[in-house]
N, C-alpha and C positions, 0 to 999 in steps of 0.2 A: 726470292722474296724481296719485295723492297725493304729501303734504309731509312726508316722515319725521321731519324735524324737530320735529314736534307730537308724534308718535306716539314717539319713542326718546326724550324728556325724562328725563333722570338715569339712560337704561337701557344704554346699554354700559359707561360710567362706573359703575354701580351693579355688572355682570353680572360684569365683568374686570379691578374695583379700578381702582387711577389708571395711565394710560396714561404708562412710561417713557421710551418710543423707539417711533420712528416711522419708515419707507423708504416712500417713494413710487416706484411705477413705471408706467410710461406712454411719452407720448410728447411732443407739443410745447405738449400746454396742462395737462400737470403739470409738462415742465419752465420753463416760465412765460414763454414766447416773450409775446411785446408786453410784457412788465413790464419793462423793461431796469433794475439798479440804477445806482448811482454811478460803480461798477467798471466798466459795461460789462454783468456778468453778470447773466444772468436771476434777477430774484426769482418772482414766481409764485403762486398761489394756493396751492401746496403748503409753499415758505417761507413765508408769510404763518400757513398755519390751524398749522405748529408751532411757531411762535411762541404761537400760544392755545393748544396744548396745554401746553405746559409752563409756561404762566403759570398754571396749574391745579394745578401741583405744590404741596406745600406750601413757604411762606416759608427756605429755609434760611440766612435774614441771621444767624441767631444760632448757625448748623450752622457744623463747619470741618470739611476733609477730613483724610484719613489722617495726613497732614505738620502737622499743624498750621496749612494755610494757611485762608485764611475761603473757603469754598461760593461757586459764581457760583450770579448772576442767576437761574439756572432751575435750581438744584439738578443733578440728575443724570439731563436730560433730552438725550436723544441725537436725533438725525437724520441721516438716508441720501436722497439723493435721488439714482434710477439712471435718472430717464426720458430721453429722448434722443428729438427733433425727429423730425419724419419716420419714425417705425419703423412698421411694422407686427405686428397681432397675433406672428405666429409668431417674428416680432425677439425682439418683447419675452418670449417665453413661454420665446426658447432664451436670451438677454442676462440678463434681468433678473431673473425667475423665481427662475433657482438660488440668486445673490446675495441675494435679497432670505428666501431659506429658511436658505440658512447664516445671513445676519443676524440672524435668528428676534427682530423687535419685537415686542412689544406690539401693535402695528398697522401695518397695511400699507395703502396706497389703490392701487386697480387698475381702472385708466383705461385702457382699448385698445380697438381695431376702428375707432376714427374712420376711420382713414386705409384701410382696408379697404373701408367701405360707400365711401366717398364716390368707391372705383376703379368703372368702368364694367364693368358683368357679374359682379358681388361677390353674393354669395349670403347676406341677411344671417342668414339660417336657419344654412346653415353655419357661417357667422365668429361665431355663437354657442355653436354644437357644439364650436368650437377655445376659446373663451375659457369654459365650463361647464368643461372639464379643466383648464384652469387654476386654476381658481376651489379645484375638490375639493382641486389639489395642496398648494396655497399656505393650504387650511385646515387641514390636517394638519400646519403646520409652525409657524405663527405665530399669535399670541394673537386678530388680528381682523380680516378681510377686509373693507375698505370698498369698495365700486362702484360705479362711476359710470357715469349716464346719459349718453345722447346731449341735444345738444339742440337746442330747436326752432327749426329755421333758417328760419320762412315767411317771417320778411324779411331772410335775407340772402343778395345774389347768387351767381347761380351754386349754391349749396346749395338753393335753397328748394325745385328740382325736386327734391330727394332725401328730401322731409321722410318721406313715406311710406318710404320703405326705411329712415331712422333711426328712426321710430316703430315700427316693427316691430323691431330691434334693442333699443329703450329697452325694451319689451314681454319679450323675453326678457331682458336683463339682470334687469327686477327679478323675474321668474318663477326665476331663477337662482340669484338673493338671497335668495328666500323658501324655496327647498331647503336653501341650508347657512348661514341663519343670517347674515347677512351685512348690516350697516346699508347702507341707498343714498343715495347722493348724487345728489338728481333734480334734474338740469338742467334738464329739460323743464320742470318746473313752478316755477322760480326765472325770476318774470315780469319782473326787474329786469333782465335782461341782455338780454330785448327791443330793448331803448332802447341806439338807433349808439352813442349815446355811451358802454357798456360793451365796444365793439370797438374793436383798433386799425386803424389807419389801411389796411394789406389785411384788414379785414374777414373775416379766417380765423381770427384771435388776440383773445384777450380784453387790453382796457388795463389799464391798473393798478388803474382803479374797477372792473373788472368783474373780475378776479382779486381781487379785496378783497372783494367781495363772495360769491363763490362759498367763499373761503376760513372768510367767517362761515357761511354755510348749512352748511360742512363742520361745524361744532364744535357746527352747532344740532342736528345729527343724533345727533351723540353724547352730546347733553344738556349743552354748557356754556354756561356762561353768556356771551354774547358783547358786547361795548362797542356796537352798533350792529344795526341791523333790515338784514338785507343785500337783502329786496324796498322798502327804505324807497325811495320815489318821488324822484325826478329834480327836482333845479329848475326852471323853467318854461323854454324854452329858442324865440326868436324863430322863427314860422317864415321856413323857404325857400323860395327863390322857382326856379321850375324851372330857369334858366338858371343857378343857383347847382348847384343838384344834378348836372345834365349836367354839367356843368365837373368835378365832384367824380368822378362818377361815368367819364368820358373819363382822368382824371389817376389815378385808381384801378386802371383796364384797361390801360393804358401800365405805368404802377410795379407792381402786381402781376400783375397776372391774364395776362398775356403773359408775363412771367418763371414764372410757375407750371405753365403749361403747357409751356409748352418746356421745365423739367426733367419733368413727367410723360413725353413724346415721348421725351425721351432717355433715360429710364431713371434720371434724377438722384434722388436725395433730397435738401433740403437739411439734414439730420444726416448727409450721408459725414464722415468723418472728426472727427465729434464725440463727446466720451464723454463720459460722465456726470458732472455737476458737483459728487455727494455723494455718491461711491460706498461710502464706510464709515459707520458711524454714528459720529457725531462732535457734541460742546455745539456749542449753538448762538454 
């Protein structure tokens, strides 16, 4: 897959002036599951890349608002963040969609269908046809539609059986993208998040280097300038020794991968009963 990031250098920035506000919508790896902050609450790759957006604003240390009081930090950069763990395409299309159009940012990222392919008998040809009407609606109402790929799970368990049926969804995302306009966020070809140690601990969520990093690859797309290389290469890291891995790999299947299954079996999500952590546009 190509690297949009080469190819969009100072072009959505250049095409739709400086980007004010921003609503992310998705599910559990825009609302930034394995990043946990201080509070508890998920930060995420999508907190993270708007923080660089709006450090792109210009300086307003010398600006003061209406009242006379002096300007924050990032001037008069907004953020919404409506994704919510566990959802599915058609969740988020009836959830977040409408929200994120009343919102009407500047920009929007729209991240969905993971949790679709990855269900047993998911049609990803379909769950494309549902997320392409998405795409038309949410361009007709807001300044820039960002999309995001799938990505390439050959080594991570339990997914890696599915990489073809996500490579076929990656396929049509960016085919989608090239219809209306649309910068992509390719996971696929972001080779840093290869390496375990961009996963957390269940191996379904990205860690906090790997949400850091995915969040610079977001701002390289749009052409900003970013503090760090986000495919910059890994430290050298000892190898393992097989009985280190089964141990990991046994203690893995225990703490997740049995609790994940039994809520698929039963019909659980685990976003019941959670809502969204930035549902208004609101300074960061």
């Amino acid at each position: 897959m190509a690297d949009d990031s080469r190819k969009n250098q100072r072009g959505v920035n250049n095409r739709h002036g400086a980007i004010g506000s921003y609503a992310a919508i998705g599910d559990s790896f825009t609302e930034g599951v394995g990043d946990p902050g201080p509070d508890g609450t998920f930060v995420g790759w999508a907190d993270r890349f708007a923080v660089l957006l709006a450090d792109q604003l210009p300086d307003p240390g010398a600006a003061t608002n209406t009242d006379g009081s002096a300007g924050s930090a990032h001037g008069n950069f907004r953020y919404a963040n409506l994704a919510v763990r566990g959802r599915l395409l058609d969740q988020i299309v009836e959830e977040q969609v409408p929200r994120a159009k009343q919102l009407a940012p500047d920009l929007v990222s729209f991240c969905a269908g993971g949790n679709d392919i990855i269900r047993p008998g998911t049609d990803p040809d379909d769950v494309a046809e549902r997320f392409e009407r998405a795409v038309a609606d949410l361009t007709r109402s807001v300044g820039t539609v960002m999309v995001t790929t799938g990505f390439d799970t050959r080594g991570v368990p339990v997914l890696r059986h599915l990489r073809g049926k996500i490579a076929t969804y990656t396929a049509h995302v960016r085919s989608i993208a090239d219809r209306y306009d649309c910068p992509v966020l390719d996971l696929w070809s972001l080779r840093s998040v290869q390496d375990r140690r961009a996963w957390d601990d269940d191996r379904l969520h990205l860690s906090p280097e790997g949400h850091t990093r995915v969040a610079l690859r977001a701002a390289q797309v749009l052409g900003l300038d970013v503090p760090a290389d986000p495919d910059q290469e890994w430290p050298p890291q000892a190898q393992r020794g097989t009985l280190e891995v089964r141990r990991d790999d046994i203690h893995w299947a225990r703490e997740y991968l049995v609790p994940w299954i039994g809520r698929r079996l039963r019909g659980e999500s685990s976003g019941d009963h959670v809502e969204a952590k930035r549902p208004d546009l609101l300074p960061l």
